[in-house]
C-alpha positions as CSV (number, residue, x, y, z in Angstrom):
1,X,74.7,90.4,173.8
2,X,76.6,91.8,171.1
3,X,76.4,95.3,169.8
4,X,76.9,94.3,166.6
5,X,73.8,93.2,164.1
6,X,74.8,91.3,161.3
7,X,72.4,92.8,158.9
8,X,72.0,91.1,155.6
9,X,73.9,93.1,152.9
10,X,71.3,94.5,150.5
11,X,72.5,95.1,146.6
12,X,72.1,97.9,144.7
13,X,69.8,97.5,141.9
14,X,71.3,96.6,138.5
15,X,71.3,100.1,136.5
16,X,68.8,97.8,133.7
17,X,66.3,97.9,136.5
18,X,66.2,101.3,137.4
19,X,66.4,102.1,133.1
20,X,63.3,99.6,133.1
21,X,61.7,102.2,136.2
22,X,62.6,105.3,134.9
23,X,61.2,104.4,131.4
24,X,57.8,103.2,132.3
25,X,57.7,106.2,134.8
26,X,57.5,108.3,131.5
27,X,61.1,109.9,131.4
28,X,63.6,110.2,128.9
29,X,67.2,109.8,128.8
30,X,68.1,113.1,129.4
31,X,65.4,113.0,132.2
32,X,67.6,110.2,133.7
33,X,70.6,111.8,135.3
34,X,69.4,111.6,138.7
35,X,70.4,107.9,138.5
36,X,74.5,108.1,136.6
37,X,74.3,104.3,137.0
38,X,72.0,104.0,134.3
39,X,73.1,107.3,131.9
40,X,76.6,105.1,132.1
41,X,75.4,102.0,131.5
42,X,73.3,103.0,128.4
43,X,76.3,105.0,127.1
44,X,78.5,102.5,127.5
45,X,76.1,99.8,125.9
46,X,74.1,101.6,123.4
47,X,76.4,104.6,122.6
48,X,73.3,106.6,123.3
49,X,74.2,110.3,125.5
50,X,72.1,112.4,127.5
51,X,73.3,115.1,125.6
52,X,72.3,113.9,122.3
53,X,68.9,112.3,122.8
54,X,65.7,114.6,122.9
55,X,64.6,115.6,125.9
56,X,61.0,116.5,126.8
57,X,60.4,119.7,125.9
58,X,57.7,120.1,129.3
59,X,55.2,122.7,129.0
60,X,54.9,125.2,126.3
61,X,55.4,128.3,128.0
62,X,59.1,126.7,129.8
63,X,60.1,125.9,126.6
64,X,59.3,129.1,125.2
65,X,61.2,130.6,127.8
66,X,64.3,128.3,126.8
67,X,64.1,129.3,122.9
68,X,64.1,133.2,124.1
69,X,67.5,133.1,125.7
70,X,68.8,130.4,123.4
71,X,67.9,133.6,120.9
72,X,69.2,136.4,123.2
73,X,72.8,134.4,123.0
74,X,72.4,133.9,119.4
75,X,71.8,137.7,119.1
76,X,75.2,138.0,120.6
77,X,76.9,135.5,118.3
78,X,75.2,137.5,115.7
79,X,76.9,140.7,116.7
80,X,80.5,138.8,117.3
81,X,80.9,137.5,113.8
82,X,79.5,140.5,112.1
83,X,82.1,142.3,114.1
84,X,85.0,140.2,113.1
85,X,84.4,139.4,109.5
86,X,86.5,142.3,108.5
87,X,89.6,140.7,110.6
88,X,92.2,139.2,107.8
89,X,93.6,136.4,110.7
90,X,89.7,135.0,110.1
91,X,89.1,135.5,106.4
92,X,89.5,132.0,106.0
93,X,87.6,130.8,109.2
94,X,84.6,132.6,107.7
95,X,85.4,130.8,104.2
96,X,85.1,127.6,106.0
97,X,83.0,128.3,108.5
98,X,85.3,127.5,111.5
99,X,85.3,130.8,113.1
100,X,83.9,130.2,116.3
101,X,86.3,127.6,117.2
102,X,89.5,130.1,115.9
103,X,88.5,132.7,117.6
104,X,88.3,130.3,121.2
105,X,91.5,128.7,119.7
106,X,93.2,132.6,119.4
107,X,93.0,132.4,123.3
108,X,95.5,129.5,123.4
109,X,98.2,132.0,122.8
110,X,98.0,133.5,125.8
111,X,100.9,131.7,128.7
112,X,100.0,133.6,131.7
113,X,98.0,136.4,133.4
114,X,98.7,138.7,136.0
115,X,96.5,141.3,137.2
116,X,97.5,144.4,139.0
117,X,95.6,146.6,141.9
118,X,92.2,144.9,142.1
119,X,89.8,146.9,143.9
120,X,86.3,148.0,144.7
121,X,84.4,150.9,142.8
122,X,81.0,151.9,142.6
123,X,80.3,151.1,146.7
124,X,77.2,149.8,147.6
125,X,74.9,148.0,150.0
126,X,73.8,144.7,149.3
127,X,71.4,143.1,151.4
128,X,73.5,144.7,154.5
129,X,76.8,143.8,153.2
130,X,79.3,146.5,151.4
131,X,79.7,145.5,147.9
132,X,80.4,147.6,144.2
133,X,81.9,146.6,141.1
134,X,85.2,144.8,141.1
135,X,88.0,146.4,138.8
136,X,91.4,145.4,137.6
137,X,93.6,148.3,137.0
138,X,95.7,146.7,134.6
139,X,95.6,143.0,133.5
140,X,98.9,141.9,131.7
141,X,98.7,138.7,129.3
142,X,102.3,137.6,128.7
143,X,101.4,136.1,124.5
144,X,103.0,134.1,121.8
145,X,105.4,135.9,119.9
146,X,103.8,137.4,116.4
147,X,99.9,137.1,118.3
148,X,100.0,140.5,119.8
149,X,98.4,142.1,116.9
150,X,95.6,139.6,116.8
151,X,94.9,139.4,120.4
152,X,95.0,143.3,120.3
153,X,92.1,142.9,117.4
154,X,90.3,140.9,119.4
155,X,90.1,141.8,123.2
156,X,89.8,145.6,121.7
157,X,86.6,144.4,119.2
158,X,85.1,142.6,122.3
159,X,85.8,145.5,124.6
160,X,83.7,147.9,122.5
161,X,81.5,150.3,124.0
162,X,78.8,153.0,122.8
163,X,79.8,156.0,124.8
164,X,76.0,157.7,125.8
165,X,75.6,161.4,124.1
166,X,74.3,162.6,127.5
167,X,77.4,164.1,129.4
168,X,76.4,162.7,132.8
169,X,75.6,159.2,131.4
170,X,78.9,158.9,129.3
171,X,80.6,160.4,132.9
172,X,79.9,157.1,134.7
173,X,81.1,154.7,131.4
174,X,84.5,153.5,131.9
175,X,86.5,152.2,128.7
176,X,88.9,149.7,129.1
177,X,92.6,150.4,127.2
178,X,94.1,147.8,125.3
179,X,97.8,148.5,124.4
180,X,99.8,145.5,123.1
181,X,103.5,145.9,123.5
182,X,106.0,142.9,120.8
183,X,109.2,142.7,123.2
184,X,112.4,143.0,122.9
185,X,115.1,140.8,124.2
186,X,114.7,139.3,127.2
187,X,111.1,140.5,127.3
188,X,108.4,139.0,126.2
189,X,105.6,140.0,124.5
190,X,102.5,141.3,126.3
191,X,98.8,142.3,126.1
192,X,97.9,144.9,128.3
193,X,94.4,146.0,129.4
194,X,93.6,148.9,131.8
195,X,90.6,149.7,133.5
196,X,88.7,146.4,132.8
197,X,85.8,145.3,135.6
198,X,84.7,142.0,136.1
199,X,81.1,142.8,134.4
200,X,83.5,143.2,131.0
201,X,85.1,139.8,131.7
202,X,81.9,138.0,132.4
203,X,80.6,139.7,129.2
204,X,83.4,138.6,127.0
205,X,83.9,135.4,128.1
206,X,79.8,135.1,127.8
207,X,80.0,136.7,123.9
208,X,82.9,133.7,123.0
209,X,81.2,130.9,124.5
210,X,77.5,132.4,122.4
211,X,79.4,131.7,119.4
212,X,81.2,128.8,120.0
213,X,78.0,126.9,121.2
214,X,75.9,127.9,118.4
215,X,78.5,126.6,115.9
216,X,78.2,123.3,118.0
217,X,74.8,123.0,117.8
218,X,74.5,123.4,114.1
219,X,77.2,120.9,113.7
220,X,75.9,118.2,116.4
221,X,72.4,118.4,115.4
222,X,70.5,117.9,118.8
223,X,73.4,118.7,121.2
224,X,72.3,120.3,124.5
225,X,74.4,120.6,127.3
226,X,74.1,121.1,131.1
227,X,73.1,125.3,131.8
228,X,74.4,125.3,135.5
229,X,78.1,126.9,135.8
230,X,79.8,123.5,136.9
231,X,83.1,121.9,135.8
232,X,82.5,119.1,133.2
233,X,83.3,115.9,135.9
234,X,80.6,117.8,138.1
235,X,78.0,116.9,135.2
236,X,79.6,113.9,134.8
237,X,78.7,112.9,138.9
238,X,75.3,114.2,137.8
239,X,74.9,111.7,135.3
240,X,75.1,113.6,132.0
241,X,77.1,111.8,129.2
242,X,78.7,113.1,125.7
243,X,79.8,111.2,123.1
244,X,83.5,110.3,122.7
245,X,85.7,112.1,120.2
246,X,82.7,114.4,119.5
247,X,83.7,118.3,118.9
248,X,82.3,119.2,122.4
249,X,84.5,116.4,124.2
250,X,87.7,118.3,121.8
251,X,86.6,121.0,122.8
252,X,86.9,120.5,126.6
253,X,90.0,118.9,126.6
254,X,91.2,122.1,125.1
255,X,90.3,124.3,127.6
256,X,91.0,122.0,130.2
257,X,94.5,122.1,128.8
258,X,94.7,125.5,128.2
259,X,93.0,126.2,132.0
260,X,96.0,124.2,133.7
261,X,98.9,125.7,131.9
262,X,97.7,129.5,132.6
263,X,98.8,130.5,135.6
264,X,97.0,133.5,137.4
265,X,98.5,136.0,139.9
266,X,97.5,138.9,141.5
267,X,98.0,142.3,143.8
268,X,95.0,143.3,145.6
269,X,94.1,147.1,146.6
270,X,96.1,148.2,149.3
271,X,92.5,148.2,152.2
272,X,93.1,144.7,151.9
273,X,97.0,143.8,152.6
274,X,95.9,142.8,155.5
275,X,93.4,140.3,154.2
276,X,96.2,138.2,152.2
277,X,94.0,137.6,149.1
278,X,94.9,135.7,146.0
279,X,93.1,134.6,143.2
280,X,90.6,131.4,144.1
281,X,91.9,128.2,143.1
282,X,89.8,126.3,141.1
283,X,90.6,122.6,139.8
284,X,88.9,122.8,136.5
285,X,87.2,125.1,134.3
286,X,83.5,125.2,133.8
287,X,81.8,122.7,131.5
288,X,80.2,125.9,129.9
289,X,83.3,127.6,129.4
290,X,85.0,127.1,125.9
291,X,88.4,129.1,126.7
292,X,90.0,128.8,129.8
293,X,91.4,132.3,130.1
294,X,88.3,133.4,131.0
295,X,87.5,131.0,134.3
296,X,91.3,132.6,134.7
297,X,90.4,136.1,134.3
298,X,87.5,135.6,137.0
299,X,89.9,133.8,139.1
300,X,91.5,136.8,140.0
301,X,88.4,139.0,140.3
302,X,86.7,136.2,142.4
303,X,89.7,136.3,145.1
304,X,88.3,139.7,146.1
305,X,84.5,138.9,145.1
306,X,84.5,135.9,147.4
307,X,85.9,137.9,150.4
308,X,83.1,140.4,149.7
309,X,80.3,138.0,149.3
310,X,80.0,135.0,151.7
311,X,82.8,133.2,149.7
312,X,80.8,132.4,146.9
313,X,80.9,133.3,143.5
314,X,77.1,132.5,143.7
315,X,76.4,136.3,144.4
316,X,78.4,137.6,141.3
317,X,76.0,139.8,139.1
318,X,75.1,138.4,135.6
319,X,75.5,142.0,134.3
320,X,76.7,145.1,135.2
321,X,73.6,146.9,136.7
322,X,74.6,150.0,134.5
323,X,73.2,149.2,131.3
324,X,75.1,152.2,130.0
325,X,78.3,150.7,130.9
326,X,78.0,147.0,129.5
327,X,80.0,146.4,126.2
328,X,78.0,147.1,122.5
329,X,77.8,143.1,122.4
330,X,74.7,143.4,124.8
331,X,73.3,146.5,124.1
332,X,69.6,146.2,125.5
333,X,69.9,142.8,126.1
334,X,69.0,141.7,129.7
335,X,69.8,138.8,131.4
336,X,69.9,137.4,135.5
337,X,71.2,134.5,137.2
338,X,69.2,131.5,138.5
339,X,68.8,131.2,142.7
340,X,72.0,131.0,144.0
341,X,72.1,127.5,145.8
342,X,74.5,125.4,147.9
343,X,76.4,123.3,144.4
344,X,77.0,126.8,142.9
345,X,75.8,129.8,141.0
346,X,73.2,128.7,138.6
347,X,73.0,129.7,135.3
348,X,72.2,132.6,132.7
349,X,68.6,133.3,132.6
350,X,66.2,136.3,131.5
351,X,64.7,138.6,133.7
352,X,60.9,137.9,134.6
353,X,58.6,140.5,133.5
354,X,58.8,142.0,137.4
355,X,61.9,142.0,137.5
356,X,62.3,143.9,133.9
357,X,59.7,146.5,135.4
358,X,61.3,147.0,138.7
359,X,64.4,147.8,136.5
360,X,63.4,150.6,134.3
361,X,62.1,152.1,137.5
362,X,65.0,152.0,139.1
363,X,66.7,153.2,136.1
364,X,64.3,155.9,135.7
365,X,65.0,156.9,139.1
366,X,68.7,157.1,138.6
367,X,68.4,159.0,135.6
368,X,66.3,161.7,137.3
369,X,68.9,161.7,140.5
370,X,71.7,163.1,137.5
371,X,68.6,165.4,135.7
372,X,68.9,164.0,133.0
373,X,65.4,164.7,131.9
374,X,64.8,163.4,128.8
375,X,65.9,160.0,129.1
376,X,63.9,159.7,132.6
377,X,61.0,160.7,130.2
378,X,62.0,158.3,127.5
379,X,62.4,155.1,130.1
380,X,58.5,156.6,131.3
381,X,57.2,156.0,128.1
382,X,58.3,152.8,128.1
383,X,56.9,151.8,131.2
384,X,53.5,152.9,130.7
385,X,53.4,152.2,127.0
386,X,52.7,156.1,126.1
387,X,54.8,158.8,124.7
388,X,53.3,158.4,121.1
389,X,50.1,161.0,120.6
390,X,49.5,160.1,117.1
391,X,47.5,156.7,117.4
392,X,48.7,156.0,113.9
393,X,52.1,157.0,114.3
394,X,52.2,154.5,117.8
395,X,50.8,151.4,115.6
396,X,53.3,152.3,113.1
397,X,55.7,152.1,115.4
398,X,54.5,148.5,117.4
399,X,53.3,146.9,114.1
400,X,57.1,145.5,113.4
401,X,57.4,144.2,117.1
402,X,54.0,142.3,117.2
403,X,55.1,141.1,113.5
404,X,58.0,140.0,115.3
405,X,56.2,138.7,118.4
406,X,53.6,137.0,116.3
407,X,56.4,135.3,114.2
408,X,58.0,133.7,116.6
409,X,55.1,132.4,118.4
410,X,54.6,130.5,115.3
411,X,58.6,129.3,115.2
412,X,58.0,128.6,118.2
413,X,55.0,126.4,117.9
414,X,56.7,124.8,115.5
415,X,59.4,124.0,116.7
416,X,57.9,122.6,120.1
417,X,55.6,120.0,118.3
418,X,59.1,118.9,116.5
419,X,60.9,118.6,120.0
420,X,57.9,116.3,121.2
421,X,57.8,114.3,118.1
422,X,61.5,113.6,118.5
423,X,61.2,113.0,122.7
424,X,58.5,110.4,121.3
425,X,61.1,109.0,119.0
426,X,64.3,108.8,121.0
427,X,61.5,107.2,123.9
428,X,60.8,104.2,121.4
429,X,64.3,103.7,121.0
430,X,64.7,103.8,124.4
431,X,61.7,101.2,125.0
432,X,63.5,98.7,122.6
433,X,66.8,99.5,124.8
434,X,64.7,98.3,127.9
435,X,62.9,95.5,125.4
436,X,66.7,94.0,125.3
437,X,67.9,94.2,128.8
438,X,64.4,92.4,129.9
439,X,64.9,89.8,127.1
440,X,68.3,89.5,127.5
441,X,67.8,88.1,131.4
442,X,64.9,86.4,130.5
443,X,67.2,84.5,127.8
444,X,69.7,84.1,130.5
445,X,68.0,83.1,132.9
446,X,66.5,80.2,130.9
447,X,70.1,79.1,129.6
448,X,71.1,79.1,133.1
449,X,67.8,76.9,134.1
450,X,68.8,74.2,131.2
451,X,72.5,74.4,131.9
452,X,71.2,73.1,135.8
453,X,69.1,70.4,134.4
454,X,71.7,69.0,132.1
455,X,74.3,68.9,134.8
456,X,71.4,67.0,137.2
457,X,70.8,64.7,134.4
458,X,74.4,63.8,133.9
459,X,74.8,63.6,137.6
460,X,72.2,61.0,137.6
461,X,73.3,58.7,134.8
């Protein structure tokens, strides 16, 4: 007897079948990338993208949820171009409204990086491992000739920090140096920053990418892309599709470019010569990323932060856990990291109301541990909601923040009975998508029936 079965070859379903499934399941197009084969074939078809089509808003409170951080970012957008509208290279961005994309495109300028003593500060344990906060002593950009004085603007304006007026606070803020340095001769140009740590990388390349996905929202009305810190083919396996020659699919290609053509080195602290690290080597940027200097920049910090935690830059902090030492851009502005899983990192999130709590304790704790009294006092009062005596004088105070609160319920509201009238929409345009493919094989398969009986009829004359 053989040991071989031939087992009749089964088919995949046509990707119109499953698109005929998934529809009268109740889902979306955007709901769809589970299945590529249909996302594909409905792009390819109907030039209809799972980034442009509504999706379903879900539950109110989710959705919520999604507008709050989508208006944490913008607050940092807010704060990037109110800080760079005095910057003459961008007068005529901010006429035209372009700025976003010249400040990503300023980044371009930059040929390589190299970065110099990396090492652990701040030790700590974490979850039983050693950990701390990874700095760079000094990161050298090798630039264009005549865009030293720009990048100088910028990476200094991004790098801002407000230095606390209590002396033990301001003790444990570091402040990164920018010095820019034209060339002579034989040597090139070069950007150098000092004392930078990989929370101020993270940040900055966070505070770009803000402003240059707000910009593309505004200007492809309905755009949403993927959240999860992938590269752009990994949302492509995933079935997400953008249109062609939109600005998002310009945009990526750019940093794609710019990504390849940077190379990244590196000299790791001296407790780890014997370790032999160098900075990861990643194919491609992430799809969230819109200049690839930064995915660089973390390249070199990651070759250390993956030896320290389980190989993965899945661990890395969203912030740095001193809110006291994170740049002006995010100044009480608090934001985590989804579960780290097995495909990667997650993406940015805010911090649950526990998990805000649990904070300002610890906070308040640490601040007490240095003595400094009154701002253990101040985080107190807002735990517990006291501090004011004067009942008038405490409405006074929380009248503008449930004014604010009450406000954007309302936008809110609003906005989510929008989203579910345009899910309904783009799902009847989808059911007349489905409508077609049924028709369409219907019609073929009767043309194919009358095509057999005309040849059977010929056959018999």
């Amino acid at each position: 007897m053989s040991g071989n079965l031939d087992l009749p070859q089964m088919n995949p379903p046509h990707p119109r079948e499953l698109l005929h499934d998934a529809y009268h399941a109740g889902l979306g197009l955007p709901d769809m990338t589970p299945w590529p084969a249909v996302t594909e074939y409905v792009a390819e078809n109907y030039y209809r993208y799972t980034t442009t089509e509504p999706p379903n808003p879900g539950p109110f409170r989710e959705y919520r949820r999604e507008r709050k951080l989508e208006r944490t970012l913008d607050t940092i957008a807010d704060r990037v171009e109110q800080r760079f509208r005095d910057v003459p290279e961008f007068a005529e961005s901010f006429e035209d409204g372009t700025f976003p994309l010249a400040l990503a495109r300023a980044f371009n300028n930059i040929g390589s990086i190299h970065g110099e003593n990396v090492h652990l500060k701040n030790h700590r344990k974490v979850d039983g491992r050693d950990d701390g906060d990874i700095f760079i002593e000094e990161t050298t950009f090798i630039v264009e000739p005549g865009s030293t004085q720009l990048l100088n603007t910028i990476f200094t304006k991004l790098l801002h920090k407000n230095i606390p007026k209590d002396a033990q606070l301001a003790a444990d803020v570091h402040l990164p140096v920018v010095v820019a340095d034209e060339g002579e001769g034989d040597i090139p140009p070069t950007i150098k920053i000092r004392n930078v740590s990989e929370h101020d990388i993270r940040a900055m390349g966070r505070a770009v990418d803000a402003t240059v996905w707000r910009w593309l929202r505004n200007q492809d009305k309905g755009l949403h892309i993927p959240t999860d810190k992938m590269p752009p083919s990994s949302w492509e396996k995933r079935g997400h599709t953008f249109p062609v020659g939109s600005f998002i699919e310009h945009i990526m290609t750019d940093v794609d470019s710019q990504y390849l053509f940077t190379p990244a080195t590196a000299n790791y602290g001296q407790e780890y010569a014997d370790q032999h690290l160098s900075p990861i080597r990643r194919m491609y940027p992430l799809g969230t990323d819109t200049s690839g200097i930064f995915q660089k920049w973390r390249n070199i910090i990651n070759g250390l932060g993956h030896h320290l935690r389980h190989g993965s830059s899945a661990y890395n902090l969203e912030q740095n856990p001193n809110r006291y030492d994170r740049l002006s851009l995010e100044e009480g502005i608090e934001l985590r990291r989804t579960a780290a899983t097995v495909a990667g990192p997650g993406s940015t999130r805010l911090p649950t109301g526990a998990e805000t709590a649990d904070e300002a304790l610890r906070q308040m704790v640490e601040d007490a541990k240095k003595n400094t009294f009154r701002t253990a006092v101040k985080a107190a009062r807002t735990i517990l909601g006291l501090g004011l005596v004067d009942a008038g004088l405490a409405a006074a105070v929380h009248l503008p923040t449930g004014i604010k609160f009450t406000k954007e319920l309302s936008e809110d509201a609003a906005a989510y009975r929008k989203q579910r009238r345009e899910f309904a929409l783009g799902r009847a345009a989808l059911g007349n998508i489905v409508w077609k493919e049924i028709m369409g094989e219907r019609f073929a398969q009767l043309d194919a029936i009358a095509e057999a009986k005309r040849r059977a009829a010929a056959q018999e004359e």
